[in-house]
HTML snippet that shows the backbone in 3Dmol.js (N, CA, C, O; Angstrom):
<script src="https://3Dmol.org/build/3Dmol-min.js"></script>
<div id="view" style="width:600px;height:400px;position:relative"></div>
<script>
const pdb = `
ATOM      1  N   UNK A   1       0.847  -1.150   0.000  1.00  0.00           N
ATOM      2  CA  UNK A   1       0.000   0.000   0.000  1.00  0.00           C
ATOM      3  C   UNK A   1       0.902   1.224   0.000  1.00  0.00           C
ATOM      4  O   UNK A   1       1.844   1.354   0.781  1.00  0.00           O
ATOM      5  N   UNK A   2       0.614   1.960  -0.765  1.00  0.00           N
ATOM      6  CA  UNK A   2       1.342   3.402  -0.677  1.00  0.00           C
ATOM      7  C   UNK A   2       0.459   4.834  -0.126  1.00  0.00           C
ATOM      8  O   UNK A   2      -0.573   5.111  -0.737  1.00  0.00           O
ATOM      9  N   UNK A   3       0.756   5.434   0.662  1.00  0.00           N
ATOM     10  CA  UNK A   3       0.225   6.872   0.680  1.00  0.00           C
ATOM     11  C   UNK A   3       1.114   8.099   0.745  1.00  0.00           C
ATOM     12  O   UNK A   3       2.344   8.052   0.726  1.00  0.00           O
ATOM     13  N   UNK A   4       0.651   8.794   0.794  1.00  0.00           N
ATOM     14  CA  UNK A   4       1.142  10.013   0.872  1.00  0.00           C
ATOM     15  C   UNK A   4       2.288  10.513   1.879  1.00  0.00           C
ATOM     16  O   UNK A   4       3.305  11.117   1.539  1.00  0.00           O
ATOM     17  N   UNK A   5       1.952  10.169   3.096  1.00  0.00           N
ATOM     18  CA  UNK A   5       2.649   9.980   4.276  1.00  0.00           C
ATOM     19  C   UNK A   5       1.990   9.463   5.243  1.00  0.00           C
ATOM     20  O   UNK A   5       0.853   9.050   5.014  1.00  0.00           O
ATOM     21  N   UNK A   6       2.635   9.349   6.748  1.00  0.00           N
ATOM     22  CA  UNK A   6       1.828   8.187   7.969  1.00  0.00           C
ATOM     23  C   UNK A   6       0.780   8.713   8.366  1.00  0.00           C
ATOM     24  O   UNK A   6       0.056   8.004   9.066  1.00  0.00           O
ATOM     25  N   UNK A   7       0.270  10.332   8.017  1.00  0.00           N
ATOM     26  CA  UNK A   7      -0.853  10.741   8.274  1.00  0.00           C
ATOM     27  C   UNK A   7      -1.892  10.233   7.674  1.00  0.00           C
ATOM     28  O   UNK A   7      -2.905   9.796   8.219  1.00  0.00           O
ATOM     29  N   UNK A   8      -1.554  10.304   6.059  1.00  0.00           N
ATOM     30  CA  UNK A   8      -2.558   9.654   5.686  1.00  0.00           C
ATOM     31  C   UNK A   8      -2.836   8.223   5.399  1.00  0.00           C
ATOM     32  O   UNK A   8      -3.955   7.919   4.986  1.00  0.00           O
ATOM     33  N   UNK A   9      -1.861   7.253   5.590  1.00  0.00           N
ATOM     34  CA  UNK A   9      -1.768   6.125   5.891  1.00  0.00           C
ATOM     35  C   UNK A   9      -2.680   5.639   7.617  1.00  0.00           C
ATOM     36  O   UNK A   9      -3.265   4.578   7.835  1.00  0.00           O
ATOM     37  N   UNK A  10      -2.549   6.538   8.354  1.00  0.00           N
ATOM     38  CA  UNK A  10      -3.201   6.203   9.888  1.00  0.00           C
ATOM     39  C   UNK A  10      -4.840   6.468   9.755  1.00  0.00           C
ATOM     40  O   UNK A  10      -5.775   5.968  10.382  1.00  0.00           O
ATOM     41  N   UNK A  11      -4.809   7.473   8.666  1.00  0.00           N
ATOM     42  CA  UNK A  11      -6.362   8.414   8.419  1.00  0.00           C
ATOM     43  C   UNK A  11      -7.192   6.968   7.501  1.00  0.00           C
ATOM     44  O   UNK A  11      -8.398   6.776   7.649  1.00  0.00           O
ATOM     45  N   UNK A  12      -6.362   6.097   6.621  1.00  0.00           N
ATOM     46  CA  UNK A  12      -6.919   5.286   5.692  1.00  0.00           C
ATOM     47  C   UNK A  12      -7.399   3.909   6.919  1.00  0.00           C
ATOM     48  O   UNK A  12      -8.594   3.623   7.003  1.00  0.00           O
ATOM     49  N   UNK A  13      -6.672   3.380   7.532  1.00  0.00           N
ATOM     50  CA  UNK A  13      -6.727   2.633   8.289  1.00  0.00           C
ATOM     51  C   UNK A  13      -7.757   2.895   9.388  1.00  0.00           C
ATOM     52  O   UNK A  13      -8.328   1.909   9.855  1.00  0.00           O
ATOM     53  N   UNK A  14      -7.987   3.812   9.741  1.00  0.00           N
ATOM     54  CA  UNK A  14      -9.389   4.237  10.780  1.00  0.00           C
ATOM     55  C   UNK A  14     -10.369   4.852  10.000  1.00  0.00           C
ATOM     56  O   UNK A  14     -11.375   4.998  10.693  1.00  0.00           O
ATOM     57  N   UNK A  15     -10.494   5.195   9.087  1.00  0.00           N
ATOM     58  CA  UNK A  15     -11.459   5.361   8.489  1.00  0.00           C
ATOM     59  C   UNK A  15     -11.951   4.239   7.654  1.00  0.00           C
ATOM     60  O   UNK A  15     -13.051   3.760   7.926  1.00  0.00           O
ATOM     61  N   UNK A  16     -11.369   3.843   6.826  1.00  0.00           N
ATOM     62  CA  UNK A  16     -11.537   3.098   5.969  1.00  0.00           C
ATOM     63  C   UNK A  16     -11.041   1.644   6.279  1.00  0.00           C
ATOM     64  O   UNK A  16     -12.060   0.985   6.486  1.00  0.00           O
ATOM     65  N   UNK A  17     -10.233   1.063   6.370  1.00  0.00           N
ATOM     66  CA  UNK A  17     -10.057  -0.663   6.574  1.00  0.00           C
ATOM     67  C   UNK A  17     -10.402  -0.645   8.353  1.00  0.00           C
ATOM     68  O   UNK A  17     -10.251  -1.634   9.071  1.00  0.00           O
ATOM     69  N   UNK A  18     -10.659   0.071   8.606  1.00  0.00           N
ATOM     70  CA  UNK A  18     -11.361  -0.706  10.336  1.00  0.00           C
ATOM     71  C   UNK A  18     -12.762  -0.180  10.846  1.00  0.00           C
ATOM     72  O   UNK A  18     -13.381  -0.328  11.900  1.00  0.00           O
ATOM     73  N   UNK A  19     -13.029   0.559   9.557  1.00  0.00           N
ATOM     74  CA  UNK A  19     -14.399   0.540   9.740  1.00  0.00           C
ATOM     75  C   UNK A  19     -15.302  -0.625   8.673  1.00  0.00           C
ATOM     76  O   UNK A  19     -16.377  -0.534   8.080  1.00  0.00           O
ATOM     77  N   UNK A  20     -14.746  -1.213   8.732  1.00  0.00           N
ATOM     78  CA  UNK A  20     -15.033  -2.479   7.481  1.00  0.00           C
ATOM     79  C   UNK A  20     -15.708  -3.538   8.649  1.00  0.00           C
ATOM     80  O   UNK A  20     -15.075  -3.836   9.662  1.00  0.00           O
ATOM     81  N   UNK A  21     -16.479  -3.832   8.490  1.00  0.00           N
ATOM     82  CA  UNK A  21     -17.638  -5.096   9.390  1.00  0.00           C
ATOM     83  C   UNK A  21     -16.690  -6.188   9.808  1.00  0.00           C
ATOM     84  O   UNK A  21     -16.776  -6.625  10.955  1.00  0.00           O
ATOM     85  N   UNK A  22     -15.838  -6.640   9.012  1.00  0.00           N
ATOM     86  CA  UNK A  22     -14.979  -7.966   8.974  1.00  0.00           C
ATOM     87  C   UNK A  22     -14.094  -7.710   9.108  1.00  0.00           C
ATOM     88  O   UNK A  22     -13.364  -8.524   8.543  1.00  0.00           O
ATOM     89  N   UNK A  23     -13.291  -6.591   9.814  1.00  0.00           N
ATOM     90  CA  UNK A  23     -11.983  -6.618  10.198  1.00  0.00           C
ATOM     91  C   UNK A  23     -11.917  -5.580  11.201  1.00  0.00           C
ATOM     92  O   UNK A  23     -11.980  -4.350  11.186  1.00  0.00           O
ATOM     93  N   UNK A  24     -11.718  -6.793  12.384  1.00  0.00           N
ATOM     94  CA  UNK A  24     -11.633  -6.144  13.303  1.00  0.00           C
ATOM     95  C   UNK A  24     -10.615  -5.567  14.253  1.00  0.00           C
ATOM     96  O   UNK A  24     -10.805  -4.845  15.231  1.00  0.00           O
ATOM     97  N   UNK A  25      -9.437  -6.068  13.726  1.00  0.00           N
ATOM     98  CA  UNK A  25      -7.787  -5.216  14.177  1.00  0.00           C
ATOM     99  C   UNK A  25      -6.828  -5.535  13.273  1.00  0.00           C
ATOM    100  O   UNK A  25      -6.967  -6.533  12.566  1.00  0.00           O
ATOM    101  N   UNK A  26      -5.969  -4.905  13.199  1.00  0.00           N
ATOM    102  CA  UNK A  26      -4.909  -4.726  12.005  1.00  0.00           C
ATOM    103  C   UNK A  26      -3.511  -4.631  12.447  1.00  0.00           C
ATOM    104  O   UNK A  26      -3.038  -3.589  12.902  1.00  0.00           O
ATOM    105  N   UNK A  27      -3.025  -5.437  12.347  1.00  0.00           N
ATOM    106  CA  UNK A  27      -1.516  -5.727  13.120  1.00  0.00           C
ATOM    107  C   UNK A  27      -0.439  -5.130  11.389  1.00  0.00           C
ATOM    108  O   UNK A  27      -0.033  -5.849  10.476  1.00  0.00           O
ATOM    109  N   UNK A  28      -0.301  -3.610  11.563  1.00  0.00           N
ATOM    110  CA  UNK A  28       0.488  -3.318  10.412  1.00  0.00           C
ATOM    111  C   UNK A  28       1.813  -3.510  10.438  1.00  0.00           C
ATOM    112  O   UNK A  28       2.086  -4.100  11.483  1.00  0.00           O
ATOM    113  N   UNK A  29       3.088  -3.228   9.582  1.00  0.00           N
ATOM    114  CA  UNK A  29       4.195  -3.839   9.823  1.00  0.00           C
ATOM    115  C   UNK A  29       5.049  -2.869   8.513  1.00  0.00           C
ATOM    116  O   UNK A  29       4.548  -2.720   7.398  1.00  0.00           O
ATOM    117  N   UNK A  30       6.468  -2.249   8.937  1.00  0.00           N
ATOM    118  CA  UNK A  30       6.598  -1.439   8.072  1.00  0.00           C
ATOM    119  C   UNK A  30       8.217  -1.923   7.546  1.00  0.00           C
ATOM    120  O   UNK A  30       8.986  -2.416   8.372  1.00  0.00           O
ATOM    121  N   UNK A  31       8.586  -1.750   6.272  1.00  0.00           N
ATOM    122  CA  UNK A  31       9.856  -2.206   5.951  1.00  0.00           C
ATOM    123  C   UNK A  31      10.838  -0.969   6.283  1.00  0.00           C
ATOM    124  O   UNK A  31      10.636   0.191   5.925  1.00  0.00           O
ATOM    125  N   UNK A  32      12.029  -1.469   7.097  1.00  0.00           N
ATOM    126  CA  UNK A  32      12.863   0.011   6.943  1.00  0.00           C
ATOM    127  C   UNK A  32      14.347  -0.213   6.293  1.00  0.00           C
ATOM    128  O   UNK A  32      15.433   0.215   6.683  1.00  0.00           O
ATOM    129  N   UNK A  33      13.989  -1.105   5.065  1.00  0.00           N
ATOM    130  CA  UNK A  33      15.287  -1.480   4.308  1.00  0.00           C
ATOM    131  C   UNK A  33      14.777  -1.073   2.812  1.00  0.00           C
ATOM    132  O   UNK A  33      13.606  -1.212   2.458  1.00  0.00           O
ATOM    133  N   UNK A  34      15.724  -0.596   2.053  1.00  0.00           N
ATOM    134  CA  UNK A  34      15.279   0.304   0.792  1.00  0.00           C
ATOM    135  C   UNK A  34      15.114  -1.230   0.318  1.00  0.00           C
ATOM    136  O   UNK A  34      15.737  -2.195   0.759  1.00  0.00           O
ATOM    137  N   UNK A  35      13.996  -1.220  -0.815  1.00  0.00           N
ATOM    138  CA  UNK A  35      14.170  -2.558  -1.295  1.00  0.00           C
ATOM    139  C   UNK A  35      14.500  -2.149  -2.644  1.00  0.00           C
ATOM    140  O   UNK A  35      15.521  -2.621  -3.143  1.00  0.00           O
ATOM    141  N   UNK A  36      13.685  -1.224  -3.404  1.00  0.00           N
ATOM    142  CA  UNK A  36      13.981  -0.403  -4.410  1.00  0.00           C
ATOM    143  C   UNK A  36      14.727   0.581  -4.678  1.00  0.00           C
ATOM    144  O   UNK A  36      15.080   1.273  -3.723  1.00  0.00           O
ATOM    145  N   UNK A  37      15.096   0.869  -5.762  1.00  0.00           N
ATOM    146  CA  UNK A  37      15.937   1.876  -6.255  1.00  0.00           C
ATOM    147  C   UNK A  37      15.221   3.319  -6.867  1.00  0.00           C
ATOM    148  O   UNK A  37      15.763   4.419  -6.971  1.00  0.00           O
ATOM    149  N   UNK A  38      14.212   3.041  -7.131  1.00  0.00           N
ATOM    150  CA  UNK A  38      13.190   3.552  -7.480  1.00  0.00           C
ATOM    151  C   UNK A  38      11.846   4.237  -7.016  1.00  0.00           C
ATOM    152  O   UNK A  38      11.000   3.561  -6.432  1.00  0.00           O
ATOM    153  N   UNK A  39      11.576   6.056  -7.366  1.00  0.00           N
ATOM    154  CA  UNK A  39      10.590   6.335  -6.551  1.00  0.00           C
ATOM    155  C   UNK A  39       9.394   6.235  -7.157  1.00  0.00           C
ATOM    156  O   UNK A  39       8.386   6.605  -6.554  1.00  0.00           O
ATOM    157  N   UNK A  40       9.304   5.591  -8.765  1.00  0.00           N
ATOM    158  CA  UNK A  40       7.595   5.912  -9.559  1.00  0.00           C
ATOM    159  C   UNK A  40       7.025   4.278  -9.309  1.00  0.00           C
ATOM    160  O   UNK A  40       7.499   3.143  -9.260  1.00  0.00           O
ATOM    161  N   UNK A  41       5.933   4.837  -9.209  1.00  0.00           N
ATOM    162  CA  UNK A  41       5.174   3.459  -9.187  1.00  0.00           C
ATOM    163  C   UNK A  41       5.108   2.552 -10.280  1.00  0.00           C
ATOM    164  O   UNK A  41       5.485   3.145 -11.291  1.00  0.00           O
ATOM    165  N   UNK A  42       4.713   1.074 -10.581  1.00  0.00           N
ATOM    166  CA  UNK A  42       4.491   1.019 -11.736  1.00  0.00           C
ATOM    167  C   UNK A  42       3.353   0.812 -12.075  1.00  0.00           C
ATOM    168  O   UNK A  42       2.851  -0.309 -12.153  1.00  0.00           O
ATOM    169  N   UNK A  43       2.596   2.241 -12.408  1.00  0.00           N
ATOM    170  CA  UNK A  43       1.342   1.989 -13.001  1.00  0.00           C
ATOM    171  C   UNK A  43       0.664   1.583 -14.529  1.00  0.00           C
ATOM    172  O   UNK A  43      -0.518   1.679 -14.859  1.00  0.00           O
ATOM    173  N   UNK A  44       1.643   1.174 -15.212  1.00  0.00           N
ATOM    174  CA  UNK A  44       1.136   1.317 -16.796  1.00  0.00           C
ATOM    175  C   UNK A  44       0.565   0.158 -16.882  1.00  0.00           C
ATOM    176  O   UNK A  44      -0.223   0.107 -17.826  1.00  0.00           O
ATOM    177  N   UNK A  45       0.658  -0.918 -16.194  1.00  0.00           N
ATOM    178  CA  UNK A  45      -0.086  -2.291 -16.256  1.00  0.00           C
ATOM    179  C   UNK A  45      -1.946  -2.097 -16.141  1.00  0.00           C
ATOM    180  O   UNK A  45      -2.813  -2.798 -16.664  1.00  0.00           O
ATOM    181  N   UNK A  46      -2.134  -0.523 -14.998  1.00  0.00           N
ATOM    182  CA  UNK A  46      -3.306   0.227 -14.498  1.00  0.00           C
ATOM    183  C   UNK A  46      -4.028  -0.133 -15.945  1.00  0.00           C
ATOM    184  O   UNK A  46      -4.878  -0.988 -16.197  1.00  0.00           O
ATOM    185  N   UNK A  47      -3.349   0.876 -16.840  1.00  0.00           N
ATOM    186  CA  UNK A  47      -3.951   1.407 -18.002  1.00  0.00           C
ATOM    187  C   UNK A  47      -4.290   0.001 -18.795  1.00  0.00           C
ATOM    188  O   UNK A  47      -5.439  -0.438 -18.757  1.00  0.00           O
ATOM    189  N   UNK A  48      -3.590  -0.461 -19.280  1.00  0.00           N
ATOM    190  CA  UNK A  48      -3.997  -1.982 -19.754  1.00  0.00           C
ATOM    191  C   UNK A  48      -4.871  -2.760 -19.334  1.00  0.00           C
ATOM    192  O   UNK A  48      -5.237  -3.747 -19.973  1.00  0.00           O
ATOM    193  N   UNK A  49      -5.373  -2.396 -18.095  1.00  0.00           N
ATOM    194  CA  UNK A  49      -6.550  -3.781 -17.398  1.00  0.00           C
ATOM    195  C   UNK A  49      -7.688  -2.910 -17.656  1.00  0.00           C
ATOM    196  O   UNK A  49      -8.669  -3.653 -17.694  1.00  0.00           O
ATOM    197  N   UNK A  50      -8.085  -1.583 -17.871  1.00  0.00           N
ATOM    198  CA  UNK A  50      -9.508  -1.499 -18.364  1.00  0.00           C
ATOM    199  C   UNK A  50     -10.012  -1.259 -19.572  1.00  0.00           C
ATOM    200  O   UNK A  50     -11.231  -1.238 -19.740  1.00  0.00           O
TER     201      UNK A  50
END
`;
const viewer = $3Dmol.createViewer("view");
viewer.addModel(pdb, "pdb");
viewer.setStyle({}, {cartoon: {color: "spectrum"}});
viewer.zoomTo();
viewer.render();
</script>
């Protein structure tokens, strides 16, 4: 999952995935090793699936 920053990453998670009927706690978990080299997403696969 990507956001913007932990604000809005904390804002998505209480609003949105724990106000969801079926999930009722969320044990999140964060990487702090670069895995990538790279800051763009890869979205062009996006464009192809509709």
């Amino acid at each position: 999952m990507v956001t913007a920053d932990l604000q809005a990453y904390n804002r998505f998670m209480r609003n949105k995935l724990l106000s969801l009927p079926s999930v009722s706690h969320v044990e999140p978990g964060f990487g702090l090793e670069q895995v990538l080299g790279r800051t763009a997403l890869p979205l062009d696969q996006l464009a192809s699936a509709s």
